[in-house]
C-alpha positions as CSV (number, residue, x, y, z in Angstrom):
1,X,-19.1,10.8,-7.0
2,X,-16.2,10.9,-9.3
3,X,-13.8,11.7,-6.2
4,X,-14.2,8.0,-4.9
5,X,-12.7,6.8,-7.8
6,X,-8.9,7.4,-6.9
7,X,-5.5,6.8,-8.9
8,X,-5.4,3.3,-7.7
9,X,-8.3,2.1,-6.3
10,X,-12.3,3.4,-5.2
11,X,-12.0,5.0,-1.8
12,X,-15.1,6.3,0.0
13,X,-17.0,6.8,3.2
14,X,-20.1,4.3,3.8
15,X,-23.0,4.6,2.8
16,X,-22.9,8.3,1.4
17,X,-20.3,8.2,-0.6
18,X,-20.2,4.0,-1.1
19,X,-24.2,4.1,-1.8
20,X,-26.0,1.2,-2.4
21,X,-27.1,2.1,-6.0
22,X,-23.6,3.4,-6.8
23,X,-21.6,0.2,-5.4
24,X,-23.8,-1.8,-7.5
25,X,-23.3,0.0,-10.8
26,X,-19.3,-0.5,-10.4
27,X,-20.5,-4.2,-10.2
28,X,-22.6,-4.2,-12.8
29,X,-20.1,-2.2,-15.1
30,X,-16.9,-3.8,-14.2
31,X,-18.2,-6.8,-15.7
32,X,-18.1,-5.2,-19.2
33,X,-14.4,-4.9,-18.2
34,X,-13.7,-8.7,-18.2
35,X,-12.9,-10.5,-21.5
36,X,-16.0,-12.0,-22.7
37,X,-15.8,-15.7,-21.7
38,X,-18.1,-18.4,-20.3
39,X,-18.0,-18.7,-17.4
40,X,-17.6,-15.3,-16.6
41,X,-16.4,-15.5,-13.0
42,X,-15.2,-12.9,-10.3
43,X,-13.8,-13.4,-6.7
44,X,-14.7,-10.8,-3.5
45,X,-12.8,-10.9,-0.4
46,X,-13.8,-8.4,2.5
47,X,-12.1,-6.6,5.7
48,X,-13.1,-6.4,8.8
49,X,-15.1,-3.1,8.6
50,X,-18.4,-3.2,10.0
51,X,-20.1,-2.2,6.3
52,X,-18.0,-4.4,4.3
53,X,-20.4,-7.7,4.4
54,X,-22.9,-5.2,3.2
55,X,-20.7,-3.7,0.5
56,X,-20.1,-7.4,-0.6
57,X,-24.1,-8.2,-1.0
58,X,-24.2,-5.1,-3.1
59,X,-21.5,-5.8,-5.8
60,X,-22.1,-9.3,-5.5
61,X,-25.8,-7.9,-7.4
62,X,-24.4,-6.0,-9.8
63,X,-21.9,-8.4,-11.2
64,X,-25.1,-11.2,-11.1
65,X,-26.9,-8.5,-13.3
66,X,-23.9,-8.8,-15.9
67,X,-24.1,-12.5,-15.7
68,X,-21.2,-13.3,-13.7
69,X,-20.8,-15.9,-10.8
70,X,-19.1,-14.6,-7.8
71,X,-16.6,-16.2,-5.4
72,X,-16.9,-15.7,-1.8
73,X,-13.5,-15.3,-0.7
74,X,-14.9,-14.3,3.2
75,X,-13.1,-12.4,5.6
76,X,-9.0,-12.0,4.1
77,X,-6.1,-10.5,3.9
78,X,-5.9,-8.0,0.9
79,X,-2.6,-10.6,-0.6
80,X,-5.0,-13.2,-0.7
81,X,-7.2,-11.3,-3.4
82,X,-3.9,-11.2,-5.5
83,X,-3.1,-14.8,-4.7
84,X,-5.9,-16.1,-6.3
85,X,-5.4,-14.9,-9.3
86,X,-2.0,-16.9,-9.5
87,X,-3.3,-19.7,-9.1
88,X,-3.8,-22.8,-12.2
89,X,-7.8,-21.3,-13.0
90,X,-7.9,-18.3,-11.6
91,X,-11.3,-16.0,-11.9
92,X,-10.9,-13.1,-14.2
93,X,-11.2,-10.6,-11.9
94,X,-11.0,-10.2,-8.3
95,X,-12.4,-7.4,-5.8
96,X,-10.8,-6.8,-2.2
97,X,-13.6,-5.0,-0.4
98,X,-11.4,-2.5,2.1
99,X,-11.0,0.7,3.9
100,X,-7.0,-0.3,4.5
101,X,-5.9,2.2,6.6
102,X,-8.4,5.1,6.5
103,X,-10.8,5.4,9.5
104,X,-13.5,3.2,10.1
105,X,-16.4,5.1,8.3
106,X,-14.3,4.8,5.2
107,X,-14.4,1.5,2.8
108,X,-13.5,0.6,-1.2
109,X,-12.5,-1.5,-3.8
110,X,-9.0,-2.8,-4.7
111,X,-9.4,-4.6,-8.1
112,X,-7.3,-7.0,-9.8
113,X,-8.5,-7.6,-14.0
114,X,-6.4,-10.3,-15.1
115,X,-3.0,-10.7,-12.7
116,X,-2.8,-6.7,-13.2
117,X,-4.1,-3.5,-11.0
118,X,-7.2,-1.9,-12.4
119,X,-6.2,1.4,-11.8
120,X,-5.1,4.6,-13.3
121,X,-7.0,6.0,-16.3
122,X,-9.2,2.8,-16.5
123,X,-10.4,3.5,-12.9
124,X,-11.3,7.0,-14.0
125,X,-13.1,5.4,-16.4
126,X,-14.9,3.7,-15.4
127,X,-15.7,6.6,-12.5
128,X,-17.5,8.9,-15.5
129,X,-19.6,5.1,-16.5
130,X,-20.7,4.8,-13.0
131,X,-21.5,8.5,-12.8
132,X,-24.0,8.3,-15.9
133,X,-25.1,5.1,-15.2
134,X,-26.6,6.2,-11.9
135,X,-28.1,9.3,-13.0
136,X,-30.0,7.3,-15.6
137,X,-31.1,5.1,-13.4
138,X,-30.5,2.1,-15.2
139,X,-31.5,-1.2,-12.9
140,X,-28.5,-2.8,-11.8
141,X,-28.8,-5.3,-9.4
142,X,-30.2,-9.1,-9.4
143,X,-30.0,-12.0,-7.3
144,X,-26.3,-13.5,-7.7
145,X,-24.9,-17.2,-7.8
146,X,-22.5,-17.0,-5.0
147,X,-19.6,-20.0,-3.8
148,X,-17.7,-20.4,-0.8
149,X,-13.7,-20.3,-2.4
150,X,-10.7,-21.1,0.7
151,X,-9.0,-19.2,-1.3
152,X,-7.2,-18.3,2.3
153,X,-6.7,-21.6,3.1
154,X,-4.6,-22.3,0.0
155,X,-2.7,-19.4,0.7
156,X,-1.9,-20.3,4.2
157,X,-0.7,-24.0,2.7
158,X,1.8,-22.3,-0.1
159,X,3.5,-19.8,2.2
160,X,3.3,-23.0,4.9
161,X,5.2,-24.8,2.7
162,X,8.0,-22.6,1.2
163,X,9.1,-21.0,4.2
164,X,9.0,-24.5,6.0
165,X,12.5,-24.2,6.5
166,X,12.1,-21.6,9.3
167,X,10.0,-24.4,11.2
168,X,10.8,-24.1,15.0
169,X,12.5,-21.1,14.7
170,X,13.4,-19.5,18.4
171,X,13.3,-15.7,18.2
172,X,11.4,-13.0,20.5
173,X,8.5,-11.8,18.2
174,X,5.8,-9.8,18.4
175,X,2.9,-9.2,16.0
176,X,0.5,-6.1,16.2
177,X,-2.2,-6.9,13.7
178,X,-4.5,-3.8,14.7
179,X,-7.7,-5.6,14.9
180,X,-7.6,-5.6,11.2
181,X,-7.7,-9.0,9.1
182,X,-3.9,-9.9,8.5
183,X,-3.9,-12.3,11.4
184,X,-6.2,-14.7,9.5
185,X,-3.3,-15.7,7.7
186,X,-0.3,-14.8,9.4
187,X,-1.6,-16.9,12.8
188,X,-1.9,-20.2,11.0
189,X,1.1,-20.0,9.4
190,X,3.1,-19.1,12.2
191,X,1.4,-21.8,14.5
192,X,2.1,-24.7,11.6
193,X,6.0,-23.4,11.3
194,X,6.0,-23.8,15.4
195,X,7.3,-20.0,15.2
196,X,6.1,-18.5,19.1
197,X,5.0,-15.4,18.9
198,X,3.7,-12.6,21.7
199,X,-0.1,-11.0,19.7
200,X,-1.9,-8.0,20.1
201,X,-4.9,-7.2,18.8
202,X,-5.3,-10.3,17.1
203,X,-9.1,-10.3,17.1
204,X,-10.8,-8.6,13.6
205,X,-12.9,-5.5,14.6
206,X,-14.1,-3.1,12.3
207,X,-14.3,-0.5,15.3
208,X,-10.5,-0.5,15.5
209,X,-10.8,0.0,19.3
210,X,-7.2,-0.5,20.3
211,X,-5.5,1.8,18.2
212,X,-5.9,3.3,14.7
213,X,-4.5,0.6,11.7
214,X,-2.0,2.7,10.3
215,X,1.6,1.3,11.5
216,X,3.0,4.5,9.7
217,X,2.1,6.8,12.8
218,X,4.5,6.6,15.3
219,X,1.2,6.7,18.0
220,X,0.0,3.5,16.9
221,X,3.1,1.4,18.0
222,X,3.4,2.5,21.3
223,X,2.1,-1.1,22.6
224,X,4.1,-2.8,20.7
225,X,7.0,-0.9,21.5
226,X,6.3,-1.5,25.1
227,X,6.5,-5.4,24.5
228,X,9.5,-5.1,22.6
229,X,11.2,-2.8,25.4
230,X,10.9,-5.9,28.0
231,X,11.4,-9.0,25.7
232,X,13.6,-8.1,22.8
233,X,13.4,-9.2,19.6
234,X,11.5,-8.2,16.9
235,X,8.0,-6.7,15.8
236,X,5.6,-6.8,13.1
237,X,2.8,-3.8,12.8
238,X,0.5,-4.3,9.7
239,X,-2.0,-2.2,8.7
240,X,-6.2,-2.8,8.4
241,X,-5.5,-5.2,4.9
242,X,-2.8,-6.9,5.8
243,X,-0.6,-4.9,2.6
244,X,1.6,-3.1,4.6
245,X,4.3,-3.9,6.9
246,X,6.5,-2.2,9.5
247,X,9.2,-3.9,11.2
248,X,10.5,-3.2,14.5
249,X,13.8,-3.4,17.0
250,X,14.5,-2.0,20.2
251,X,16.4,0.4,18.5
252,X,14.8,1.3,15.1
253,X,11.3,1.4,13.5
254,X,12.1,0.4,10.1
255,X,10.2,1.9,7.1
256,X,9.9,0.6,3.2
257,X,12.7,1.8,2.2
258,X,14.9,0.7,5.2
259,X,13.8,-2.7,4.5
260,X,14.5,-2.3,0.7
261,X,18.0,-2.1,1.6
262,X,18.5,-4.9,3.4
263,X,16.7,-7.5,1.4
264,X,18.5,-6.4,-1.5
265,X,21.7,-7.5,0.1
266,X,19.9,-11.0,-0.3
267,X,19.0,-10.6,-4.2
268,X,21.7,-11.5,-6.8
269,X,22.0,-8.4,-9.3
270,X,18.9,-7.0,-7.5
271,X,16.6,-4.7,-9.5
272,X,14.6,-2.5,-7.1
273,X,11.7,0.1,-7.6
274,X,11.4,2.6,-5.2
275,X,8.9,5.6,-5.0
276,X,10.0,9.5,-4.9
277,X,9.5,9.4,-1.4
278,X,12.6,6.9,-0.2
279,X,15.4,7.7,1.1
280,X,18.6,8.6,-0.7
281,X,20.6,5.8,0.7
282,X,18.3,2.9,-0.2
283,X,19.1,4.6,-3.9
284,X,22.6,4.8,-3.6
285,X,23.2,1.8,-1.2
286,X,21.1,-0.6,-4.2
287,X,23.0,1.2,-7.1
288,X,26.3,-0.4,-6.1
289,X,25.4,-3.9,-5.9
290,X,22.4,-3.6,-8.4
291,X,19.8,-0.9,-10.0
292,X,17.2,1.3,-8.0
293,X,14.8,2.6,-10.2
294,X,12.8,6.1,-8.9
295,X,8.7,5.6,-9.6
296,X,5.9,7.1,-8.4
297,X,4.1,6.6,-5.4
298,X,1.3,3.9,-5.2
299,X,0.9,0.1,-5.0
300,X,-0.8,-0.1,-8.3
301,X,1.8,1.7,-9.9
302,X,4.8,0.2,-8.5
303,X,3.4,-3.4,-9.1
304,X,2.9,-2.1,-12.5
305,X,6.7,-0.6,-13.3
306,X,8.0,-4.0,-11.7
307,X,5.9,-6.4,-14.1
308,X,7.4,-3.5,-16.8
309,X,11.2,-4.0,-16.3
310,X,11.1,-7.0,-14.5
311,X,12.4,-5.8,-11.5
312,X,13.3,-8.4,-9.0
313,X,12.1,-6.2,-6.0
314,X,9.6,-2.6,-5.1
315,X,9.2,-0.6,-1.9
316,X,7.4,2.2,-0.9
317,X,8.2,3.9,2.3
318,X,4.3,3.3,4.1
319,X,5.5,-0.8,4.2
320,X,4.5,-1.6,0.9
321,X,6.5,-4.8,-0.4
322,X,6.3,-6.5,-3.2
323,X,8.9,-9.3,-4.3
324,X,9.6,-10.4,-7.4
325,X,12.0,-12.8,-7.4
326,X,10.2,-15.9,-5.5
327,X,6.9,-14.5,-5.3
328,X,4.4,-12.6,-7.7
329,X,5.3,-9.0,-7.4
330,X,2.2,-7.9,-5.2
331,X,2.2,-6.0,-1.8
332,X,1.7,-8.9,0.7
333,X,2.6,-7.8,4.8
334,X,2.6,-11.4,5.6
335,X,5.3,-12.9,3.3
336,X,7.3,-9.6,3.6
337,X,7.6,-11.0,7.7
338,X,8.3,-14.3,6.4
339,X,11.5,-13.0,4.5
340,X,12.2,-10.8,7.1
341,X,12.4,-14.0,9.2
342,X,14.7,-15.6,6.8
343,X,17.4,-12.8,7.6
344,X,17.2,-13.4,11.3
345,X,17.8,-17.0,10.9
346,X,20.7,-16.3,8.4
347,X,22.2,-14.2,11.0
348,X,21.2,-11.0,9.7
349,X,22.0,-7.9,11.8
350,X,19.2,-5.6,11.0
351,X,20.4,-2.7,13.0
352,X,24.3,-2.8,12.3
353,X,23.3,-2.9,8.3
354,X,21.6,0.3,9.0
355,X,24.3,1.4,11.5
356,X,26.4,1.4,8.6
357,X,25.2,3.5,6.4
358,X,25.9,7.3,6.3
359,X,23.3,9.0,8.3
360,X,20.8,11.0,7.2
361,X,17.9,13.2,9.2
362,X,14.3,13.1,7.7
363,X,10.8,14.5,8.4
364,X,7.6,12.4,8.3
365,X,5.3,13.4,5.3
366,X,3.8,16.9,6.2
367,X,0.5,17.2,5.0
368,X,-1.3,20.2,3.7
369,X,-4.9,20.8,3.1
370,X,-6.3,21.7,0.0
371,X,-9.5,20.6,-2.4
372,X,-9.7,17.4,-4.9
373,X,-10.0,20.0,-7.8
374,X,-7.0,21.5,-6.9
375,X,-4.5,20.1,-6.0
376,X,-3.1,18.8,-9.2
377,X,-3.2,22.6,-10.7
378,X,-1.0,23.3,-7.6
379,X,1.5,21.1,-8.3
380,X,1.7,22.2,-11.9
381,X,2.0,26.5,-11.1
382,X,4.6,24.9,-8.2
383,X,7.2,23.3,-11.2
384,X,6.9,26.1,-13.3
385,X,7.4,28.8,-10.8
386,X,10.5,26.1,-9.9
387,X,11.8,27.1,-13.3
388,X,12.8,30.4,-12.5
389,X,13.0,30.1,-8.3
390,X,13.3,32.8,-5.8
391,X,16.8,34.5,-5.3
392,X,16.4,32.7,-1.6
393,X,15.9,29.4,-2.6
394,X,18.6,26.9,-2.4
395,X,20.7,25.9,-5.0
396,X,18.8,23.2,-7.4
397,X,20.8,20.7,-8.5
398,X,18.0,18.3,-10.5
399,X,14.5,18.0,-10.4
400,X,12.6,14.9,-10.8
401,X,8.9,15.2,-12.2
402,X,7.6,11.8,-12.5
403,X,5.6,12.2,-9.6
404,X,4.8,15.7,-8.2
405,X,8.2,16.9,-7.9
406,X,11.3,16.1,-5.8
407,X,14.1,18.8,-6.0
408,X,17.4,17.7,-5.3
409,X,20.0,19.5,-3.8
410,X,24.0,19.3,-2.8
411,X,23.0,18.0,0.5
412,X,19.6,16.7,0.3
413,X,15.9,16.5,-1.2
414,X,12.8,18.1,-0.9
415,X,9.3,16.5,-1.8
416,X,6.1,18.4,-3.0
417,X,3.3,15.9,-4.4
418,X,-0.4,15.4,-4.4
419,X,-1.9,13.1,-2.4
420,X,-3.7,10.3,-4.7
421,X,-6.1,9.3,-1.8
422,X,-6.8,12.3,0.1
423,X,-7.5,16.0,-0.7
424,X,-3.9,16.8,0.4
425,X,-0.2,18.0,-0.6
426,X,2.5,16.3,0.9
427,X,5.9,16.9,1.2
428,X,8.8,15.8,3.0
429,X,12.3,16.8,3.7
430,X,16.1,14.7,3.8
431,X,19.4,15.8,4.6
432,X,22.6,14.6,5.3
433,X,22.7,17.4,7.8
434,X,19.7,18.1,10.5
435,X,20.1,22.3,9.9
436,X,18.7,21.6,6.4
437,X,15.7,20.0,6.8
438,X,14.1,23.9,8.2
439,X,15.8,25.4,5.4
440,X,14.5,23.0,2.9
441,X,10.8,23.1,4.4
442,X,11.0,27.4,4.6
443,X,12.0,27.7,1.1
444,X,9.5,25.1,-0.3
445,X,6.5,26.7,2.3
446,X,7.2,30.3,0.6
447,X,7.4,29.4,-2.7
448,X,3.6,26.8,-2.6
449,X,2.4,30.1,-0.2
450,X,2.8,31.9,-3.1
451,X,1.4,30.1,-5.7
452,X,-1.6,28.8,-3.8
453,X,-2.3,32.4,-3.3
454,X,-2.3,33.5,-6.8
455,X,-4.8,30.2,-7.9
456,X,-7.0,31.2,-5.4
């Protein structure tokens, strides 16, 4: 049970993993999380999954059993879980009920105490509660006081109204919203700004039958790739939440980091967090008008180091985007396109700020298979073996440790890190020069050969 309970939010597959008697213990027990005050009051949104009304009914009992009311936030974009708890009485803690990208057996919990992730340590937590709380059978469930909240229809009247200035906006657009739930908000906004837009897959469906919602696979954009070949333009693929956002020219699919870039170029004295997985020019290209601070991977974490420093700007390379200087420093896909937006209409040329920069050949994250229990021991036999590397290996230069570890070297980087969502490794490869990249990955392959072999 305990490996549902990831770094940064509960991830499992419905109903064995996301069982009825354990959903409602994380209810019942995230209650006791809350500050103790009358009302006690907690807001769940869903996705489109087929389980996720289900999942609702079930925490929805365990939080009634700890004597909280419970909004019904309905069918929503992941942002509009964060939004509510900006606005002038927010609840105390809201749930987002979603599988985001994994496939359509999986589901989970994003959760918001306060205006902060619940994540980390805390989510562990309350992982070992759950745990003992189940094996002792302790009843908890009851019937719950539930209200309707349009939580979603406040949301679509702010961003309505502060991006009002790109009202009849002519542009070739296309929106691929994977049959997940981002459209529920995006649509109406669009259609109340008079922006035309060309949509596919528009309709929620928890069975993802188009395509799988993960704009990060190349596979998945090939229809709206096809649309943008014949009308120009540009495209919008968001992933099952409505948290993530790829944007897309005839020429380019831009990535998280790509986009950091660029909207910095609109921030005065930005200061941008990045994860260990972006590029080395969004780095160097933000530390000469501003400051690009290296974090680890992860929403929760990134939203976390921006609150921290109070970065004006964060991106992680999967489309996660979280503004700071207008907004509230969350992950939202839908005002990320809004902004993107704003730099067409100031005459922005995506692809010749891009053009500009020196290039630079990458590889997609490489995954590697390994176990829960492991992987973390992996990573730690990896960096000390590092200390002391074969005569073969390329010339270190620095390596950074703050999450997994990313070795640098005269011409480039290479990526080792544990997956925080999957029992996985992942690495990934840059160079200034292509040649590198097989060099880099050989190296790196040998040495974690190696040391998986003498763990096992």
């Amino acid at each position: 049970m305990q490996n549902i309970f990831r770094e940064y939010d509960i991830r499992g597959i419905f109903p064995d993993e996301l069982s009825q008697d354990v959903v409602q213990a994380i209810g019942y027990l995230l209650a006791s999380k809350i500050p103790q005050a009358k009302p006690r009051c907690v807001a769940i949104g869903y996705d489109a999954r087929t389980h996720s009304r289900t999942l609702f009914e079930w925490l929805a009992s365990g939080f009634a059993k700890a004597g909280c009311e419970v909004l019904d936030l309905g069918l929503i974009p992941t942002p509009v879980a964060y939004f509510i708890m900006f606005e002038e009485r927010p609840p105390q803690l809201s749930v987002m009920i979603t599988g985001s990208h994994n496939p359509k057996e999986y589901n989970g919990f994003k959760i918001t105490l306060g205006q902060k992730p619940f994540f980390g340590q805390d989510l562990q937590q309350l992982g070992v509660e759950v745990s003992d709380c189940v094996r002792a059978k302790i009843a908890t469930h009851a019937t719950p006081t539930i209200h309707k909240n349009n939580a979603l229809e406040r949301y679509i009247a702010y961003l309505s109204h502060a991006f009002a200035h790109l009202k009849d906006l002519q542009i070739p657009l296309v929106l691929d919203c994977g049959n997940g739930v981002v459209a529920q908000g995006i649509s109406p906004i669009l259609d109340s700004l008079q922006i035309r837009y060309t949509g596919l897959f528009m309709q929620p469906d928890g069975h993802f039958p188009n395509h799988h919602p993960d704009p990060t696979e190349d596979k998945n954009l090939r229809d709206i790739k096809a649309v943008l070949a014949k009308q120009g333009g540009i495209g919008f693929a968001f992933d099952g939440d409505g948290d993530r956002l790829v944007v897309l020219t005839q020429k380019r699919v831009l990535k998280g980091d790509d986009l950091a870039i660029i909207f910095a170029q609109k921030i005065k004295n930005p200061i941008v967090v990045g994860e260990v997985k972006c590029s080395m020019n969004m780095y160097d290209t933000i530390n000469k008008i501003g400051k690009a601070v290296m974090y680890k991977t992860g929403h929760s974490n990134i939203k976390t180091k921006i609150k921290e420093i109070h970065a004006s700007f964060g991106a992680e390379v999967s489309g996660h985007l979280f503004f700071n200087d207008r907004y509230f420093g969350y992950d939202d896909a839908t005002y990320a396109a809004l902004r993107v937006l704003e730099l067409v209409q100031d005459g922005i040329d995506i692809d010749a700020l891009l053009d500009a920069l020196p290039p630079l050949y990458a590889t997609d994250e490489l995954k590697i298979s390994t176990t829960e229990s492991a992987k973390f021991a992996i990573i730690d036999a990896f960096c000390k073996r590092l200390k002391s590397p074969p005569a073969d290996f390329p010339a270190i230069k620095e390596t950074i440790t703050i999450d997994g570890v990313r070795i640098v070297f005269d011409e480039g980087w290479a990526l080792l890190r544990a997956s925080n969502t999957t029992p996985m490794l992942i690495t990934r490869f840059e160079s200034s020069k292509q040649e590198n990249l097989a060099i880099y990955e050989k190296a790196l392959r040998a040495l974690l050969d190696s040391v998986m072999e003498e763990l096992r």
